[in-house]
C-alpha positions as a Python dict, from the first residue, in 0.01 Angstrom:
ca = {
    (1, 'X'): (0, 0, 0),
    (2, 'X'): (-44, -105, 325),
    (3, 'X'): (-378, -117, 531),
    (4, 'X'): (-306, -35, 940),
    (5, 'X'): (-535, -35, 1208),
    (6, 'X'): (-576, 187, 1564),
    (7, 'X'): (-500, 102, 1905),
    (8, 'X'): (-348, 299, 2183),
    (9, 'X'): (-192, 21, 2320),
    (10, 'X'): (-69, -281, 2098),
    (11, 'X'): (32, -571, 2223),
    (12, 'X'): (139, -895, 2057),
    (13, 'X'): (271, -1213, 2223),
    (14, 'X'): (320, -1526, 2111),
    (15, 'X'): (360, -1865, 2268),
    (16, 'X'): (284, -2273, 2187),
    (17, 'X'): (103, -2519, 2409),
    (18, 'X'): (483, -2674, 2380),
    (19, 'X'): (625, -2442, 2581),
    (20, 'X'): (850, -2268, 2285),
    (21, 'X'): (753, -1979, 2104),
    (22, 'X'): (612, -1966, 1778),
    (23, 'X'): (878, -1765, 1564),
    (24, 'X'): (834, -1431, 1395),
    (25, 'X'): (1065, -1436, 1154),
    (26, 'X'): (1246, -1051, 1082),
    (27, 'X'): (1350, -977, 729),
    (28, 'X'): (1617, -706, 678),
    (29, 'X'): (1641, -555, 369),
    (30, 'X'): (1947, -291, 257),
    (31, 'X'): (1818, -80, -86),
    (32, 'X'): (1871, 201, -245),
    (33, 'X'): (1585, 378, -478),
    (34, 'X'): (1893, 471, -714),
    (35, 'X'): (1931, 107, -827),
    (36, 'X'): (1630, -51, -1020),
    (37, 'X'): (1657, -416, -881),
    (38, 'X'): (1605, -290, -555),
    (39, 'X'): (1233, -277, -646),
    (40, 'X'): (1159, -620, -698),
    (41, 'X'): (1287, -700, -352),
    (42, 'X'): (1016, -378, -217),
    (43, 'X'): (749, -544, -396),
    (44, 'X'): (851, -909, -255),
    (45, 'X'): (849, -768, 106),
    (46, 'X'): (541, -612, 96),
    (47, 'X'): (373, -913, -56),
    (48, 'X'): (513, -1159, 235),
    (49, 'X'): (427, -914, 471),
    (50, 'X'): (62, -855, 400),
    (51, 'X'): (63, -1261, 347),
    (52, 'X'): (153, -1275, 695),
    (53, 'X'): (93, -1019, 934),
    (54, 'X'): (222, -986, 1265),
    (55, 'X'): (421, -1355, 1171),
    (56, 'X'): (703, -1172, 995),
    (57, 'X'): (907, -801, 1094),
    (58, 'X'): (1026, -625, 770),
    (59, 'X'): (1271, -398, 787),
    (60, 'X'): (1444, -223, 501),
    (61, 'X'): (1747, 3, 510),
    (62, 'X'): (1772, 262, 248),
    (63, 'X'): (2174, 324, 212),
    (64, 'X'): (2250, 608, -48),
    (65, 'X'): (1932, 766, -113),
    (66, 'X'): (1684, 1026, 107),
    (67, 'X'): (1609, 798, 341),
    (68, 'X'): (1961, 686, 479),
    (69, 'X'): (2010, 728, 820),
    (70, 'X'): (2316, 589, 1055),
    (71, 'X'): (2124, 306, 1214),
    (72, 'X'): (2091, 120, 907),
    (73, 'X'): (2483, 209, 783),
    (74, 'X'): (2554, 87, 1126),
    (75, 'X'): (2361, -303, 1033),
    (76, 'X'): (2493, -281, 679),
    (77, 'X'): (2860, -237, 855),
    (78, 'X'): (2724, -552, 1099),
    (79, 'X'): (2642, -754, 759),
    (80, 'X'): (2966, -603, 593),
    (81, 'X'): (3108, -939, 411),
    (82, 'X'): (2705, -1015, 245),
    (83, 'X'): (2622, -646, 188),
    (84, 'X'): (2845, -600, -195),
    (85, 'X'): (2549, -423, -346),
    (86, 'X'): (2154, -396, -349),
    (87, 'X'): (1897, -528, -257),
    (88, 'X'): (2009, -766, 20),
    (89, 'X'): (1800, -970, 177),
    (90, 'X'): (1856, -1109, 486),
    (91, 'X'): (1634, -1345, 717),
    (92, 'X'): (1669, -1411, 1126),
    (93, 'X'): (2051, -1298, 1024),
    (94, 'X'): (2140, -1651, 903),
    (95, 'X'): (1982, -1697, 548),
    (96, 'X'): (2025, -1443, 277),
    (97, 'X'): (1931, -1320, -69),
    (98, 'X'): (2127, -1142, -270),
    (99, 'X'): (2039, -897, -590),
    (100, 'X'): (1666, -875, -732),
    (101, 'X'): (1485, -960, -1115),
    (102, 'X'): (1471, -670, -1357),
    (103, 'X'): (1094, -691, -1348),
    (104, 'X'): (860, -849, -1148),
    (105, 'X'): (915, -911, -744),
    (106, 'X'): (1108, -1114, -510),
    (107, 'X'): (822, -1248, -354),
    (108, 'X'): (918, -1657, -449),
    (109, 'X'): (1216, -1653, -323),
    (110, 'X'): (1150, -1458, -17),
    (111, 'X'): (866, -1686, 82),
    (112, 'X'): (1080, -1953, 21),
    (113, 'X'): (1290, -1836, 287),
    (114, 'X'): (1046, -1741, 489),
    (115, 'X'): (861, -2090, 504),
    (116, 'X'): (1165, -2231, 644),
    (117, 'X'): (1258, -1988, 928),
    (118, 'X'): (912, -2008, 1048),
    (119, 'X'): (872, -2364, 1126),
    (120, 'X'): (1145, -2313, 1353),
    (121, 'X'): (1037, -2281, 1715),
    (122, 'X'): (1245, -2051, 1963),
    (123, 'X'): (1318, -2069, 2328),
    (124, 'X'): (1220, -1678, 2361),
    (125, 'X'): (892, -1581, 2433),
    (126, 'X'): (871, -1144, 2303),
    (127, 'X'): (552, -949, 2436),
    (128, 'X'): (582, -659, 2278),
    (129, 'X'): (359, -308, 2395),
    (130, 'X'): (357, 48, 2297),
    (131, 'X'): (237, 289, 2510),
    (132, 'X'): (212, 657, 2344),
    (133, 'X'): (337, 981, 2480),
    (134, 'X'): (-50, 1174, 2484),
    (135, 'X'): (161, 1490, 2462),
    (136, 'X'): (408, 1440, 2232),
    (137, 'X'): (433, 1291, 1883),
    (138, 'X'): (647, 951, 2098),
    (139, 'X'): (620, 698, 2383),
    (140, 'X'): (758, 398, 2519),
    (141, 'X'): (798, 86, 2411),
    (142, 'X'): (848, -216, 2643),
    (143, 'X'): (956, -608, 2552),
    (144, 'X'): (855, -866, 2829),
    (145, 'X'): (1054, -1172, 2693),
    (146, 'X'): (1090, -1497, 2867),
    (147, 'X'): (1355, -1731, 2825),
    (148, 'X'): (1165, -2101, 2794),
    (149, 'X'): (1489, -2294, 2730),
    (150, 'X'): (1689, -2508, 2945),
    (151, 'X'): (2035, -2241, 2867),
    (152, 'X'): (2112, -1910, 2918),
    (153, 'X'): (2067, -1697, 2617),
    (154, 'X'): (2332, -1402, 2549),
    (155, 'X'): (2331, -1128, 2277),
    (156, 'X'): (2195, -803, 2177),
    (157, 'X'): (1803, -653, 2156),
    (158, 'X'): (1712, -403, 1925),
    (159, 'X'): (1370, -209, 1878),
    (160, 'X'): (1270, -82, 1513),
    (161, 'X'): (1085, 247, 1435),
    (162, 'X'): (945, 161, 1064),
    (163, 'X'): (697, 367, 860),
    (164, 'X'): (495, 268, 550),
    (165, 'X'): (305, 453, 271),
    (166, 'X'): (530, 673, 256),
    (167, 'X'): (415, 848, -94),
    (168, 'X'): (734, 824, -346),
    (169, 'X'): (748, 798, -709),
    (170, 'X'): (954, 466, -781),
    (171, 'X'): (911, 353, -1159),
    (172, 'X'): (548, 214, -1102),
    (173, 'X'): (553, 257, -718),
    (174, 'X'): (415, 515, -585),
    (175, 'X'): (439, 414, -227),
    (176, 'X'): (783, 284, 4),
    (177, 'X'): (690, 58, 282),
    (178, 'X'): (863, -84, 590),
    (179, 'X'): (1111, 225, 572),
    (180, 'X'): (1339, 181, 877),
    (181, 'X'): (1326, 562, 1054),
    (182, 'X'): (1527, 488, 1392),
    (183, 'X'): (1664, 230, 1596),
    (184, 'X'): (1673, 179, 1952),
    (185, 'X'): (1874, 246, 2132),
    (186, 'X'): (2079, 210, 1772),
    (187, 'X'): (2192, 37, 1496),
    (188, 'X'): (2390, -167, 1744),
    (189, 'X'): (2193, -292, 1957),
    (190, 'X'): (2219, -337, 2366),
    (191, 'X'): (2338, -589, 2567),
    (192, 'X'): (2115, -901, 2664),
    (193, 'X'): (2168, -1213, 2887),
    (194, 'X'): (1862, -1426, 3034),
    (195, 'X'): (1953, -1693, 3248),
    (196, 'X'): (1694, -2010, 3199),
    (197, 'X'): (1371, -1972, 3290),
    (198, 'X'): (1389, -1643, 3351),
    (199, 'X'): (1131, -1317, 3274),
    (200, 'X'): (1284, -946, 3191),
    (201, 'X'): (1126, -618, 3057),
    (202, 'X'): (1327, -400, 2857),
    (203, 'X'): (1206, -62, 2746),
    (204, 'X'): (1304, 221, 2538),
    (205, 'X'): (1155, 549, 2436),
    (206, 'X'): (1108, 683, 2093),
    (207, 'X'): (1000, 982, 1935),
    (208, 'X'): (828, 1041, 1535),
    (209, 'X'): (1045, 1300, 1436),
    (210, 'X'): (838, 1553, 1162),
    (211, 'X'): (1234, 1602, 985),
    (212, 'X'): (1233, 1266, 836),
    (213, 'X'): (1242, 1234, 432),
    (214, 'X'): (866, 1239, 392),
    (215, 'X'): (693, 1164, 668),
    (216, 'X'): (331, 1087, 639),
    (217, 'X'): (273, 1245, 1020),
    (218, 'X'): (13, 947, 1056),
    (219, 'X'): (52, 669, 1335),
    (220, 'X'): (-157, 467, 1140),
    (221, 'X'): (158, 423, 921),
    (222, 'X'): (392, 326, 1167),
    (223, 'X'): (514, -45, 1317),
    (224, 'X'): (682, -83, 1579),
    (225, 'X'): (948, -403, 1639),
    (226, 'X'): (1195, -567, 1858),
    (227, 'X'): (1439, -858, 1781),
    (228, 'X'): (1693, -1018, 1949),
    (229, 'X'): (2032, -1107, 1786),
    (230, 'X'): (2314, -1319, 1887),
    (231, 'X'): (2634, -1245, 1977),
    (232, 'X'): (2773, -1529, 1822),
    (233, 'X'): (2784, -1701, 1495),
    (234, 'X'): (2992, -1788, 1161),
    (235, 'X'): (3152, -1502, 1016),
    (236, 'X'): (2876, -1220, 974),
    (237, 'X'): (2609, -1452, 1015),
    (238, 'X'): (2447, -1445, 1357),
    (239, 'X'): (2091, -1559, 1421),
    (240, 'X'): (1779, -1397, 1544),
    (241, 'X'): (1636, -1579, 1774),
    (242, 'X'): (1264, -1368, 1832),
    (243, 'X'): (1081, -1110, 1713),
    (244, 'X'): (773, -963, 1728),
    (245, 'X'): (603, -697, 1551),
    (246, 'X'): (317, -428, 1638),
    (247, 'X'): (149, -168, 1435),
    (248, 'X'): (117, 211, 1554),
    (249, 'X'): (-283, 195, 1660),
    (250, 'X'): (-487, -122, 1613),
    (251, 'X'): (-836, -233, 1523),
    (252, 'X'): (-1131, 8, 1694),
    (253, 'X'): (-1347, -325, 1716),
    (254, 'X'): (-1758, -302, 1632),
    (255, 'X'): (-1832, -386, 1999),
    (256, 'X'): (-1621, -122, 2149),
    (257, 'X'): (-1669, 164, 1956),
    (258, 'X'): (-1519, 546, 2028),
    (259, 'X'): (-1731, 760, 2195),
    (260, 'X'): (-1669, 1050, 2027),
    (261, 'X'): (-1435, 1197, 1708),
    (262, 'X'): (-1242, 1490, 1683),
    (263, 'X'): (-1119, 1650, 1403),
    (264, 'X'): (-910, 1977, 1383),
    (265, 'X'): (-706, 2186, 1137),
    (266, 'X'): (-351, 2057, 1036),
    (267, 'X'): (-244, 2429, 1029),
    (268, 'X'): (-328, 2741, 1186),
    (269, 'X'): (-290, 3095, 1158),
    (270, 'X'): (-453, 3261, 1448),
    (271, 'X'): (-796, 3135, 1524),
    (272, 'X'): (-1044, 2807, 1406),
    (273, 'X'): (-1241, 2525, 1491),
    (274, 'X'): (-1201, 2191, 1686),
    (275, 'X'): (-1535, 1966, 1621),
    (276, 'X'): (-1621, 1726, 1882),
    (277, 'X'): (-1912, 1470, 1785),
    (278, 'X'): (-2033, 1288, 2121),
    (279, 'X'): (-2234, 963, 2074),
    (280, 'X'): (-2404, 1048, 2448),
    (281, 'X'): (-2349, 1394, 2658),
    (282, 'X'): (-2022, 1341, 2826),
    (283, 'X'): (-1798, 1583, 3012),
    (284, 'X'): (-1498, 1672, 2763),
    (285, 'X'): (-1169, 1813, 2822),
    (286, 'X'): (-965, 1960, 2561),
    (287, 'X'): (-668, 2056, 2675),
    (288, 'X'): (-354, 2197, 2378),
    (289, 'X'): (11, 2108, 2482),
    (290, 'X'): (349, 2194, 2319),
    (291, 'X'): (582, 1945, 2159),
    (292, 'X'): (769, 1884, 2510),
    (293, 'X'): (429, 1763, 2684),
    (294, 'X'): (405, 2131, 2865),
    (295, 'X'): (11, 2243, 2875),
    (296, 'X'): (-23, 2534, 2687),
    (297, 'X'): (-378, 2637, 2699),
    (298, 'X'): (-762, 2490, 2771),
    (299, 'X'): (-1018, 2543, 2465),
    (300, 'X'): (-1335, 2347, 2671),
    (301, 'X'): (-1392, 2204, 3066),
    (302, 'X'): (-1736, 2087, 3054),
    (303, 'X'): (-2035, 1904, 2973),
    (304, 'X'): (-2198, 1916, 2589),
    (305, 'X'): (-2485, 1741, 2501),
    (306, 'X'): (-2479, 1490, 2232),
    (307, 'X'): (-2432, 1576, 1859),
    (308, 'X'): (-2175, 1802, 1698),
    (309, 'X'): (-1976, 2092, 1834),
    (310, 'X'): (-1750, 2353, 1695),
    (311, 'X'): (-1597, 2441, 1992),
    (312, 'X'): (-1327, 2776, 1906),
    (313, 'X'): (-980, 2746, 1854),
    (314, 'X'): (-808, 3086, 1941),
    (315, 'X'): (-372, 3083, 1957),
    (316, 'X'): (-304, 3417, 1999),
    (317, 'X'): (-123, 3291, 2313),
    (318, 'X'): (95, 3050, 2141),
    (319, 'X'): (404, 3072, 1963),
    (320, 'X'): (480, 2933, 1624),
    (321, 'X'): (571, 2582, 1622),
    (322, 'X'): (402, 2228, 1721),
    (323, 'X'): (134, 2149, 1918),
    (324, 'X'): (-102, 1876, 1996),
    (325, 'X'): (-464, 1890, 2083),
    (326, 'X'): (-538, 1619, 2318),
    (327, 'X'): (-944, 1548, 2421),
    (328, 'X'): (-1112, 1359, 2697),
    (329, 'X'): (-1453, 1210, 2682),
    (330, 'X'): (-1554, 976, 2935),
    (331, 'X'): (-1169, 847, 3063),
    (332, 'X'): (-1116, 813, 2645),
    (333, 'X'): (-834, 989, 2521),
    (334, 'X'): (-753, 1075, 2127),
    (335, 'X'): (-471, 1362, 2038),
    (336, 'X'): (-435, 1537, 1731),
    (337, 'X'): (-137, 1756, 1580),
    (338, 'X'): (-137, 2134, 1528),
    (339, 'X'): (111, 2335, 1345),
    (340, 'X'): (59, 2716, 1411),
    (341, 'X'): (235, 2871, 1090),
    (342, 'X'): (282, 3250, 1309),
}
């Protein structure tokens, strides 16, 4: 199971004193929870992963089972002559694993692998940042890379949508991590060229859609990735040059800590409760919008003194559906999901 942090914002970017990027290497992974092996190569991803966070992007493909969706048929297509069966294993697109152990986990020969794409300096420089939708369960996400070589570097970019802890029964899992939800803008990527020397931001906006096969509904759960592939290569086999990798929210640190919490009921009938606990007396806005970022209604405009409030939470206005509760205290924001059930 994997342990996430909270940020608003995340940002990662990575660079050497040499003027090349250190590499985060991407693992790609196409299972299937129908096929037993498929679990040593879960349990071998996870491991690497938690070995080395924010060094390595894991993304795994479920083909065949609940979790399928088209972007990762489309990259199975992309790896068509390696992809015979499950698990595959396949890292920066140029080195690959095939099959899994009976018992036990993957985790040798992934690191294996591993150890050797990340020595491996790269030419591209990835800053990657995600900034949130307040309004809506989505946002943006934007890629600042810089090309540091002395060529010009051609291929495609793609940004990954993957969520963890997903709860799931698997022989003596209970958990799936580093499920791949969405790609963007697909499974096949868009069109990149930087000339050398060159700086370009690239951006694309996502949404966390509530339909997919068990979604945990928690941001804490979700990373967020973009890699760049090139166009050309041997056969199927085309490397990925950079990567980088950012969880959903990030570390609240001791020195900086939030103002104020807010908790409120997952579901609602007709009327409740939204608590607000204030560190200080602040001035608080709590404002409810629909799932399309439209305000719907204000619950509290005004100042409270420190301590705890139950502040009421009346929808008779409101129609059934999704909406999300989004508070102010002192220019810091924190939103929070409401389904009202009728």
């Amino acid at each position: 199971m994997r342990n996430r942090c909270f940020l608003v914002m995340g940002i990662l970017s990575i660079t050497s004193a040499l003027g090349a990027a250190e590499r985060t290497v991407v693992l790609e992974i196409f299972a299937d929870t129908h096929v037993d092996l498929c679990i040593s190569a879960a349990k071998g991803a996870e491991t690497l992963a938690s070995e080395h966070p924010g060094k390595i992007l894991v993304v795994e493909y479920h083909i065949g089972d609940p979790f399928f969706n088209l972007d990762g048929e489309y990259r199975m297509v992309f790896y068509q002559a390696i992809v015979q069966g499950y698990p595959v294993a396949v890292f920066d697109g140029t080195d690959t694993v095939c099959g899994g152990v009976p018992s036990g986990s993957m985790y040798p020969q992934y690191s294996s692998k591993f150890n050797t794409r990340k020595d491996i300096q790269s030419t591209l420089e990835i800053t990657l940042e995600n900034n949130p939708n307040l309004y809506s369960a989505g946002g943006t996400l934007t890629a600042t890379v810089k090309n540091t070589g002395s060529q010009q570097i051609s291929g495609k970019v793609f940004f990954t949508v993957t969520e963890s802890n997903i709860p799931y029964t698997w022989q003596d899992l209970t958990t799936l991590d580093h499920v791949e939800r969405i790609m963007l803008p697909d499974g096949f990527g868009k069109a990149f060229s930087l000339p050398a020397g060159q700086t370009t931001v690239i951006s694309e906006s996502y949404q966390l859609d509530p339909a997919w096969f068990h979604y945990t509904n928690n941001p804490n759960n979700i990373e967020y990735g973009c890699f760049i592939q090139k166009d050309a290569g041997s056969g199927p086999l085309k490397e990925i040059l950079q990567s980088a990798v950012i969880s959903g929210s990030g570390d609240i640190s001791e020195e900086n800590p939030p103002v104020f919490c807010m908790d409120i009921p997952t579901f609602i009938m007709e009327c409740g409760f939204v608590t607000i606990s204030l560190d200080k007396p602040s001035k608080v806005k709590l404002n409810i919008y629909d799932a399309c970022g439209r305000y719907a209604k204000t619950i509290h405009d005004g100042y409270l003194p420190q301590g705890k409030h139950h502040l009421s939470l009346v929808t008779h206005s409101l129609s059934k559906g999704i909406f999300f509760v989004v508070a102010e205290v002192d220019q810091e924001l924190q939103k929070a999901k409401l389904t009202r059930l009728k």
